[in-house]
KOLMARPA-78802 format. One record per residue (C-alpha): residue number from 1; residue in one letter; x negated, y negated, z. Coordinates in steps of 0.001 Angstrom, whole numbers. Example, Ala and Ser with C-alpha at 12.3 -4.5 7.8 and 13.67 -1.06 7.14 Angstrom:
BEGIN
+------+-------+---------+---------+---------+
| gugu | lummi |    east |   north |      up |
+------+-------+---------+---------+---------+
|    1 |     A |  -12300 |    4500 |    7800 |
|    2 |     S |  -13670 |    1060 |    7140 |
+------+-------+---------+---------+---------+
***
This chain:
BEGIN
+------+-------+---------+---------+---------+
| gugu | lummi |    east |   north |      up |
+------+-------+---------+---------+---------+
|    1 |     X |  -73147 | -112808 |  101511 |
|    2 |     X |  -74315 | -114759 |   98603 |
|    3 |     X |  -78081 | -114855 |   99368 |
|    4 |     X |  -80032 | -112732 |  100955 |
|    5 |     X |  -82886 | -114045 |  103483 |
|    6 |     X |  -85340 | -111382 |  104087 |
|    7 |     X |  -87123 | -112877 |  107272 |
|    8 |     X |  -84755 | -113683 |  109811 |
|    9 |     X |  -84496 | -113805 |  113687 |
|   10 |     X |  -82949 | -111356 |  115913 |
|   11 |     X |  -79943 | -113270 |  116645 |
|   12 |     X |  -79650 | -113438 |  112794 |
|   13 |     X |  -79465 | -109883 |  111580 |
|   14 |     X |  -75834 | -109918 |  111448 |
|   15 |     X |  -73816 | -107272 |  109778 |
|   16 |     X |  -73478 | -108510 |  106573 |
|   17 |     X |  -77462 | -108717 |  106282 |
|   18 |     X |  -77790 | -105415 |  107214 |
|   19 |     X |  -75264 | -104118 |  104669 |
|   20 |     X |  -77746 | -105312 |  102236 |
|   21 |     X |  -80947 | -104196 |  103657 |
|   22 |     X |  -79783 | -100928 |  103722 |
|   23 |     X |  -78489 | -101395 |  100404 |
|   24 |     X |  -81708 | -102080 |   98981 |
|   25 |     X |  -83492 |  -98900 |  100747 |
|   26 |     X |  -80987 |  -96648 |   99288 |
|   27 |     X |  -79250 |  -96170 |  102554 |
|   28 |     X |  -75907 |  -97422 |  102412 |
|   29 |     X |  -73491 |  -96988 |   98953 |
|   30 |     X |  -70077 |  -97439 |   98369 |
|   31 |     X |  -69905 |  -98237 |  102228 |
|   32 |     X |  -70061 | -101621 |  104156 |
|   33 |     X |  -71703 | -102954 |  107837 |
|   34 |     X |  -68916 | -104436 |  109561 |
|   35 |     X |  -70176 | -104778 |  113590 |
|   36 |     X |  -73322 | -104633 |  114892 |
|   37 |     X |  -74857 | -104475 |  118343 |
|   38 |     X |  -78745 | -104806 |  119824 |
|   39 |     X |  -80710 | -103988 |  122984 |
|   40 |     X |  -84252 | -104300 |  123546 |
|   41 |     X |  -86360 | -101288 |  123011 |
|   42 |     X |  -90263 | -100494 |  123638 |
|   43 |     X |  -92858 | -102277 |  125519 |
|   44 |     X |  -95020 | -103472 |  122861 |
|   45 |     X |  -96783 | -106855 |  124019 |
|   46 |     X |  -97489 | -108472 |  120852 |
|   47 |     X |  -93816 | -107564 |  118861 |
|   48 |     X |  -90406 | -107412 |  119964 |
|   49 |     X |  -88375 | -104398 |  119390 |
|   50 |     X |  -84384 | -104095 |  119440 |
|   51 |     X |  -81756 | -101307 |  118514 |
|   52 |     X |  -79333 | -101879 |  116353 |
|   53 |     X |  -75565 | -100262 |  116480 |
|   54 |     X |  -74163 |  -99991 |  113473 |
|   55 |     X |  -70049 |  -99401 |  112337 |
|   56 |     X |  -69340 |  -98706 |  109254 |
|   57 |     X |  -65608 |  -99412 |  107335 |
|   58 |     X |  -66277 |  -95714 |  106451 |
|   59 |     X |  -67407 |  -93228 |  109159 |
|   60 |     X |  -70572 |  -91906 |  109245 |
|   61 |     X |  -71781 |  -94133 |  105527 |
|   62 |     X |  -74946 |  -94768 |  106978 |
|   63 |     X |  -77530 |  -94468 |  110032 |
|   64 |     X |  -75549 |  -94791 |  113115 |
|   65 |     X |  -78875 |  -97154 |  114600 |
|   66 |     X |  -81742 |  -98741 |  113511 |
|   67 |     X |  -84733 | -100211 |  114849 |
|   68 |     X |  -85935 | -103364 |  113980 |
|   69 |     X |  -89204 | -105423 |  115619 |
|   70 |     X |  -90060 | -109243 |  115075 |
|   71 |     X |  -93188 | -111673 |  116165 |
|   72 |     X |  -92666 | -111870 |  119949 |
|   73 |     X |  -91575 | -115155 |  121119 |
|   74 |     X |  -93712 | -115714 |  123745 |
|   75 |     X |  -95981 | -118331 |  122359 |
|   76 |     X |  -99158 | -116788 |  123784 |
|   77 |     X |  -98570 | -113322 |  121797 |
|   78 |     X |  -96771 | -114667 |  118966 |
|   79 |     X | -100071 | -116984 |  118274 |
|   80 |     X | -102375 | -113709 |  119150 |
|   81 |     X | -100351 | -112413 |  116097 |
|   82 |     X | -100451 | -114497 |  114011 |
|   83 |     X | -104530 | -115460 |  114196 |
|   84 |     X | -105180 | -111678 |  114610 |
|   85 |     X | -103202 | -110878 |  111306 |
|   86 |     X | -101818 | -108157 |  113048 |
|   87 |     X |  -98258 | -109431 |  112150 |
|   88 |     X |  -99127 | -109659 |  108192 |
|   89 |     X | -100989 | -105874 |  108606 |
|   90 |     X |  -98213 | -104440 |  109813 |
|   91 |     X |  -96116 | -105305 |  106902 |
|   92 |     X |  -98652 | -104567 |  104423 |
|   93 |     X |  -99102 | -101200 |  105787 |
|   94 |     X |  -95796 | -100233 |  105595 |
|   95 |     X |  -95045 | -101810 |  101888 |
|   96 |     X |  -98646 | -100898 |  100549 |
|   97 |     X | -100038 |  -97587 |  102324 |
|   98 |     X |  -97818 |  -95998 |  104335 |
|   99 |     X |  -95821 |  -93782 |  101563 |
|  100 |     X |  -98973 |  -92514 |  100607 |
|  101 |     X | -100350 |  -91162 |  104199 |
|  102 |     X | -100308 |  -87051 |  105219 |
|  103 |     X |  -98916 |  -88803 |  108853 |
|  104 |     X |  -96055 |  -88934 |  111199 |
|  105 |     X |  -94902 |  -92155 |  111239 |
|  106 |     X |  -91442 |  -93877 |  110956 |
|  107 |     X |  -89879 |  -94665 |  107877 |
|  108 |     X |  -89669 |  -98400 |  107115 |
|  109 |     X |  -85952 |  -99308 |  105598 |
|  110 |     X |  -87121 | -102824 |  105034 |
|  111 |     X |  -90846 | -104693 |  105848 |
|  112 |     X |  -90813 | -108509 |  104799 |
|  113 |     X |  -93237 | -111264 |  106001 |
|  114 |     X |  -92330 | -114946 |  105653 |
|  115 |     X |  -94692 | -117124 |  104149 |
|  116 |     X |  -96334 | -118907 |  107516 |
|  117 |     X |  -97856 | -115255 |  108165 |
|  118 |     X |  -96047 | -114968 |  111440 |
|  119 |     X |  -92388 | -114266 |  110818 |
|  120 |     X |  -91253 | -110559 |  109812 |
|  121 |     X |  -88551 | -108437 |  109517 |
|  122 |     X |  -89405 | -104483 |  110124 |
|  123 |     X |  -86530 | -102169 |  110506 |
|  124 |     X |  -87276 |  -98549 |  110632 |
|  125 |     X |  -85267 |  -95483 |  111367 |
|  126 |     X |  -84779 |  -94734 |  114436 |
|  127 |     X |  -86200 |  -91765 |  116006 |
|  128 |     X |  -84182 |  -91193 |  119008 |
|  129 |     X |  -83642 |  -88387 |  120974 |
|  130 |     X |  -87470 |  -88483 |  121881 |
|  131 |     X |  -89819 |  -88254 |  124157 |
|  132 |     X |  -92253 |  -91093 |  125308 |
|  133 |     X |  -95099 |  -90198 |  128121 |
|  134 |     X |  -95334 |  -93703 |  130869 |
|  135 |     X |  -99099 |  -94421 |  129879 |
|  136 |     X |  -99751 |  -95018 |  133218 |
|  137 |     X |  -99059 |  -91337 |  134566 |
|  138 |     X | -100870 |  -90605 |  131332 |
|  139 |     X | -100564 |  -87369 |  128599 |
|  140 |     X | -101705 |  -84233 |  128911 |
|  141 |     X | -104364 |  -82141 |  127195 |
|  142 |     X | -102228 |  -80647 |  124904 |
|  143 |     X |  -99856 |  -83620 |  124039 |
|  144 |     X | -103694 |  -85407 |  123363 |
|  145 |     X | -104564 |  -82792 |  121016 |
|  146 |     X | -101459 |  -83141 |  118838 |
|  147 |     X | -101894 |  -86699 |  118680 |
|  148 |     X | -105721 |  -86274 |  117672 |
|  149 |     X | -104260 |  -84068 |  115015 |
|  150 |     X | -102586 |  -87208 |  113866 |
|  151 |     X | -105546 |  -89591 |  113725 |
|  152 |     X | -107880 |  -86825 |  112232 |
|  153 |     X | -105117 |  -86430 |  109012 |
|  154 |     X | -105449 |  -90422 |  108715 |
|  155 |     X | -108912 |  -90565 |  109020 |
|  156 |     X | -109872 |  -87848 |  106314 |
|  157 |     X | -106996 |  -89408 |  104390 |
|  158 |     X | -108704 |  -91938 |  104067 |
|  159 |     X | -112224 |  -90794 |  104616 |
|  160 |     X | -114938 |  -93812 |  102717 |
|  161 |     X | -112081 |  -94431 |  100343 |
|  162 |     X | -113673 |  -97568 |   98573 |
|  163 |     X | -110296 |  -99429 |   97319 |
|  164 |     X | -109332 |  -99845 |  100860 |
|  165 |     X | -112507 | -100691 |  102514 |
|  166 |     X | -112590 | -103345 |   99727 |
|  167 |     X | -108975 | -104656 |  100665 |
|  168 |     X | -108834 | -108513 |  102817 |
|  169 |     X | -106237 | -107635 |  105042 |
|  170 |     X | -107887 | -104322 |  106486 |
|  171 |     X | -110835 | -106408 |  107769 |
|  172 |     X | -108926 | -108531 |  110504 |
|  173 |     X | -109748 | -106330 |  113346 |
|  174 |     X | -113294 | -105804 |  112523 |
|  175 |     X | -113761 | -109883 |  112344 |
|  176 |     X | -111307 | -109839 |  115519 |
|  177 |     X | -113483 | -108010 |  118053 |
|  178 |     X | -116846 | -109344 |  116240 |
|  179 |     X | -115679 | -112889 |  117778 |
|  180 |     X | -114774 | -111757 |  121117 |
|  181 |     X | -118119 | -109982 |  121290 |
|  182 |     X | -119777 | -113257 |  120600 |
|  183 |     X | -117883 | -114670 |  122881 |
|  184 |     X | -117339 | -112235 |  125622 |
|  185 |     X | -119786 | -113438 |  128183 |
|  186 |     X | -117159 | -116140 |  128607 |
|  187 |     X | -114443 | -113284 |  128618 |
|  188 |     X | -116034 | -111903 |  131289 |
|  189 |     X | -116903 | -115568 |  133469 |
|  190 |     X | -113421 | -116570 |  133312 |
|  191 |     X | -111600 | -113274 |  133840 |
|  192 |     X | -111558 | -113640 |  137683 |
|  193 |     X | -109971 | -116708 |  137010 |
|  194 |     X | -107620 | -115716 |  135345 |
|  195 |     X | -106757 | -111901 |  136620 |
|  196 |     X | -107827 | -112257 |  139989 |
|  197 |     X | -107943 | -109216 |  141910 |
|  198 |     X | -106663 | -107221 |  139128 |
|  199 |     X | -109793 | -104915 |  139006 |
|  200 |     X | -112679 | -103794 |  140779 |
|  201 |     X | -115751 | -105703 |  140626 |
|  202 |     X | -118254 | -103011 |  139596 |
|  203 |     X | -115848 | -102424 |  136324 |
|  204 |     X | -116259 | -105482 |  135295 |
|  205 |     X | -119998 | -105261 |  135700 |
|  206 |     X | -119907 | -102314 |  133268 |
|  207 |     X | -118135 | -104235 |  130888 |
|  208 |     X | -120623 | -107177 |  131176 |
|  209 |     X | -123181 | -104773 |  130052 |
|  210 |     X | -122875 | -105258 |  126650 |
|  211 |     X | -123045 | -109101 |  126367 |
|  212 |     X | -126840 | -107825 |  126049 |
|  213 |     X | -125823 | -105227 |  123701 |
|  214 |     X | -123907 | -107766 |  121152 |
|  215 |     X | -125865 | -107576 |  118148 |
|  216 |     X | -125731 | -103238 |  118019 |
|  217 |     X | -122322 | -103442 |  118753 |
|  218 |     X | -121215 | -105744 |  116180 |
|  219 |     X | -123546 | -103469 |  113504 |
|  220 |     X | -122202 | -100060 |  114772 |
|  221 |     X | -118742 | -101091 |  115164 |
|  222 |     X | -118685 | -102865 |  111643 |
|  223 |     X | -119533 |  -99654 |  110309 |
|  224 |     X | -117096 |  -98782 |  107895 |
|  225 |     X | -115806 |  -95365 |  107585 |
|  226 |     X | -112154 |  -95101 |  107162 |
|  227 |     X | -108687 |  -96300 |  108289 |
|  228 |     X | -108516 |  -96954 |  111940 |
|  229 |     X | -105184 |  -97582 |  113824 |
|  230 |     X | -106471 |  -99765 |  116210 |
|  231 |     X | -104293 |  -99172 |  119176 |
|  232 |     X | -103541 |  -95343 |  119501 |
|  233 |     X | -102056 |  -95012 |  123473 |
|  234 |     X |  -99514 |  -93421 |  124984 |
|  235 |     X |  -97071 |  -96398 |  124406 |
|  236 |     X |  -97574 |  -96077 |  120343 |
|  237 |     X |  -96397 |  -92537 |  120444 |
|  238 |     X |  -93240 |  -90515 |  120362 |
|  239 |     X |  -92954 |  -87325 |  121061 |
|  240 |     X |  -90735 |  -84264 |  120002 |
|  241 |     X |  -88991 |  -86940 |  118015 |
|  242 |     X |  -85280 |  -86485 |  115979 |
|  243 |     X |  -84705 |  -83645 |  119051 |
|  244 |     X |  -87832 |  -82089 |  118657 |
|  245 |     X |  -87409 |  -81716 |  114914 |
|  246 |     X |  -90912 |  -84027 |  114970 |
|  247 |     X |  -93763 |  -83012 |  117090 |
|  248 |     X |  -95643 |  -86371 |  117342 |
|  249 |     X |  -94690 |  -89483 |  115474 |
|  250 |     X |  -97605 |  -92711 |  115721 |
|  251 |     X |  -95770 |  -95886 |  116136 |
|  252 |     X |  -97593 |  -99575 |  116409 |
|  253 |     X |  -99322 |  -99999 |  112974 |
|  254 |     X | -100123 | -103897 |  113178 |
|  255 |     X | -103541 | -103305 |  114121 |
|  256 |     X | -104630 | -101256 |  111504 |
|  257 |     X | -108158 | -101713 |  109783 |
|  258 |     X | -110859 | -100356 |  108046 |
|  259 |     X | -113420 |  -99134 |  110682 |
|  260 |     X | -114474 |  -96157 |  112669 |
|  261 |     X | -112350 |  -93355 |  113286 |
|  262 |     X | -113618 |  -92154 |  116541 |
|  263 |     X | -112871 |  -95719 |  118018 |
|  264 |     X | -109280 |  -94190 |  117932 |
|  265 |     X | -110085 |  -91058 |  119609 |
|  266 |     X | -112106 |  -92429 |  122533 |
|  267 |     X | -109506 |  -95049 |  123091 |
|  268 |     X | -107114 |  -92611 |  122826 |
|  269 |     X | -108909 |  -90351 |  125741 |
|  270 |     X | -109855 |  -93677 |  127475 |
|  271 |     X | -106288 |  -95310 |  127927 |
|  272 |     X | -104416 |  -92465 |  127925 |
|  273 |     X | -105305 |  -90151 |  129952 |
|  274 |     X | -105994 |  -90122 |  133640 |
|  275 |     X | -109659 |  -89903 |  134685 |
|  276 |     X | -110131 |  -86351 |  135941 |
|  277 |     X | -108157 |  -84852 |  133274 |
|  278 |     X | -110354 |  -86627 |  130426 |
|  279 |     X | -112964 |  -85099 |  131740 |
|  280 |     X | -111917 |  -81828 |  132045 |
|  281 |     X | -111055 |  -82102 |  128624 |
|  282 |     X | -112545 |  -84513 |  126109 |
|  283 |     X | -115606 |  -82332 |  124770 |
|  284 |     X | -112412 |  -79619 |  124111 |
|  285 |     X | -110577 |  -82320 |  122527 |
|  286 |     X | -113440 |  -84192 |  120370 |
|  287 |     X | -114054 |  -80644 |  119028 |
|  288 |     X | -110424 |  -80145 |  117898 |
|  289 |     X | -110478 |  -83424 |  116672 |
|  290 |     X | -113832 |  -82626 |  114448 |
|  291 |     X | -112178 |  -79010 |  113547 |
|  292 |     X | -109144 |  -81122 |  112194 |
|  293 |     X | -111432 |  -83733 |  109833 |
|  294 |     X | -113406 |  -80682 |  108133 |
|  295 |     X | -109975 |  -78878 |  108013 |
|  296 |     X | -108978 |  -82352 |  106030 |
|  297 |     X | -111916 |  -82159 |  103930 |
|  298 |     X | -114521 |  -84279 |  105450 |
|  299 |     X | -117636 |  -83394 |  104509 |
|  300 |     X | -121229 |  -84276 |  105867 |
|  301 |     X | -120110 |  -85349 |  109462 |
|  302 |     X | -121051 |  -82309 |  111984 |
|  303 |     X | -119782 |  -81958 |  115587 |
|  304 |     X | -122856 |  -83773 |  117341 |
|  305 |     X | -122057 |  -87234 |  115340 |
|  306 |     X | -118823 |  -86749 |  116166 |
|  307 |     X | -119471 |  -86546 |  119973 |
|  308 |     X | -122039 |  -89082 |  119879 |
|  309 |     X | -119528 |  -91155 |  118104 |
|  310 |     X | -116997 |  -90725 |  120845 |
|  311 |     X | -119251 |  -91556 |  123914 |
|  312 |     X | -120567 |  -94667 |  122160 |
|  313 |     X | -117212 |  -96118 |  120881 |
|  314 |     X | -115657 |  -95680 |  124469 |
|  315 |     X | -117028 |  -99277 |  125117 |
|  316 |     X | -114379 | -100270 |  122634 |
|  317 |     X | -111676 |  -99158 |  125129 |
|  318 |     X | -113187 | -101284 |  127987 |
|  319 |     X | -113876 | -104667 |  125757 |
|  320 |     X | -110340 | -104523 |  124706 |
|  321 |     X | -108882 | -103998 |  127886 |
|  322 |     X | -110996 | -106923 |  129703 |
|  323 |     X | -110192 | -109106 |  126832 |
|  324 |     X | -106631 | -108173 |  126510 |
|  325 |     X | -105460 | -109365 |  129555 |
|  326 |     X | -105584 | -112933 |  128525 |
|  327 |     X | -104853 | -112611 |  124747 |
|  328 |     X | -100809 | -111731 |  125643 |
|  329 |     X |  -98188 | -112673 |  127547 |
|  330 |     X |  -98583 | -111335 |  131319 |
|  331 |     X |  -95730 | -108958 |  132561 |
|  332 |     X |  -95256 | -107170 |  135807 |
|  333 |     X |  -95861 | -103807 |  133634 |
|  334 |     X |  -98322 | -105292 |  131666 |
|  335 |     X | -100603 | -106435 |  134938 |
|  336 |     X | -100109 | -102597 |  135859 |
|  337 |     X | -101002 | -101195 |  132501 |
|  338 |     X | -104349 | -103412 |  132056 |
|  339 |     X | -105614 | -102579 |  135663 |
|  340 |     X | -105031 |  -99275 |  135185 |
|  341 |     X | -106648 |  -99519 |  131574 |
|  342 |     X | -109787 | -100885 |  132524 |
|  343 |     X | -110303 |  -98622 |  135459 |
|  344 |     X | -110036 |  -95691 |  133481 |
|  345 |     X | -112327 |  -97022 |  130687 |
|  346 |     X | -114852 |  -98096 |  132703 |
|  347 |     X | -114687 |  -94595 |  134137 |
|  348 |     X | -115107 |  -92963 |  130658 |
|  349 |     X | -118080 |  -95886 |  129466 |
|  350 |     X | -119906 |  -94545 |  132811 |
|  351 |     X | -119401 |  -91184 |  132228 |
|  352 |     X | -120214 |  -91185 |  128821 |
|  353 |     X | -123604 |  -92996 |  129802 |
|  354 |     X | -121881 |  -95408 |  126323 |
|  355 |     X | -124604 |  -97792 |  126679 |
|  356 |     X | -127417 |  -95877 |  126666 |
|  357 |     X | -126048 |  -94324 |  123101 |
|  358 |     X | -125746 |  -97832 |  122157 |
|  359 |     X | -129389 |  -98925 |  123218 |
|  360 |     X | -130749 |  -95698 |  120977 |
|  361 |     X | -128810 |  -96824 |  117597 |
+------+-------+---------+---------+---------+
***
């Protein structure tokens, strides 16, 4: 191969190209690709994710498979991507931050963006044998706490660190959600339209609250405090991964920002768990979660923030969900996984009594 394109499609990643990707990530010397296969992987609904099966001329030069994701092509995700900036984030997490981070996460073997902010390449070792938990049956108490262990290491990583609350790219999903909160009272007219019977009516009542809540929201969830993953559920998440060799590994990092860290946690708790299990355990878990940032460091942040923190950023979990449903492509799955998602949410904002924290601030 004379050149070497480093944004290509799919059907393009051929086994010459990845002889020289894995080249250039010091994965492959002295050694050639010579066949390649792919098969979809993952159920991400913004990026699509293939295997790859690799042969080598010599045995064993190299990983036997690799993972690689690309924009989706469904138009109505791929242009959610691309106007989010989640596909550019993604890319400049993993070339600018990720080596840097105390946290699980999979190592990138090449990240490249092409220059229309939509197109990437991102092929990443892959982590198979592991365990993934259906986000619909939802995680348990202790497979929550391990992943809160996670987010609190990334959070007091990067606790008010002032280079990267300075940095462009970390403030798309801040100025994301501040425009569907201005615009959510039309969210929430034409989501019967568009969804149906999907959910019940009193849920999306709860979610309507805060169209009269817009301006606190937008102040207290603008709020910046340190890197925030954006979308940390049960489908982002591998467990006991490389045979158990790693506990917890956090997939999914084109959302990433520079917000509040206990948006992750209550979303987390929200989507992720079933309903009578969260509450059995979240004041357990927000505590272990706390434990874990003043284990990391952070200072001058005691327990009771914390858990006010968590009640009042559940809404998060429920504006996402009643907003998601329209913002990417619709799947059998999918339909499942956002019913499900808002039920439980609007569940946890109730509990919580969310808006009432959000009325005092």
């Amino acid at each position: 191969m004379n050149s070497f394109e480093p944004v290509v499609p799919v059907e393009a990643v051929t086994a010459e190209w990845l002889t020289t990707a894995l080249r250039q990530a010091g994965r492959l010397e002295g050694a050639k690709v010579v066949d390649v296969s792919y098969q979809t992987c993952g159920t991400g609904q913004l990026g699509d994710s293939y295997r790859f099966t690799l042969t080598y001329d010599k045995p064993s030069a190299g990983p036997a498979t690799v993972v690689g994701k690309f924009a989706s092509k469904d138009p109505t995700s791929r242009e959610f991507g691309t106007r989010s900036g989640f596909y550019r984030s993604e890319i400049g997490f993993y070339r600018e931050i990720a080596p840097n981070l105390p946290v699980s996460i999979p190592k990138a073997l090449h990240a490249s963006l092409a220059s229309n902010n939509t197109d990437f390449v991102l092929l990443m070792e892959d982590l198979a044998p592991a365990r993934q938990v259906d986000q619909l049956l939802g995680c348990s108490a202790d497979e929550s706490a391990r992943v809160l262990e996670q987010a609190a290491a990334l959070h007091a990583a990067t606790w008010h660190d002032s280079r990267l609350a300075s940095q462009d790219w970390l403030q798309g999903p801040v100025g994301i959600f501040t425009q569907v909160t201005d615009n959510f009272a039309d969210v929430v007219k034409t989501f019967p339209e568009l969804c149906a019977d999907l959910v019940p009516e009193q849920d999306l009542v709860e979610a309507a609250r805060l169209v009269d809540h817009a301006d606190a929201w937008k102040r207290t969830f603008s709020d910046p405090q340190c890197l925030w993953h954006m979308d940390l559920r049960a489908d982002n998440v591998l467990f006991d991964a490389h045979g158990g060799s790693r506990p917890v590994v956090i997939l999914d990092w084109q959302g990433l920002g520079f917000g509040r860290g206990t948006i992750d946690v209550a979303y987390w708790m929200g989507t992720s768990m079933a309903v009578e299990n969260r509450r059995a355990h979240e004041r357990d878990l927000v505590a272990h979660y706390h434990e874990a940032l003043v284990g990391h460091g952070v200072k001058d942040y005691d327990a009771a923030r914390c858990w006010d923190d968590y009640r009042l950023h559940a809404i998060h979990g429920l504006q996402v969900g009643v907003f998601g449903v329209g913002a990417v492509k619709r799947t059998p799955r999918g339909d499942q996984m956002w019913k499900l998602w808002i039920e439980r949410t609007a569940a946890q904002v109730r509990d919580l009594e969310s808006f009432g924290v959000l009325a005092r601030v």
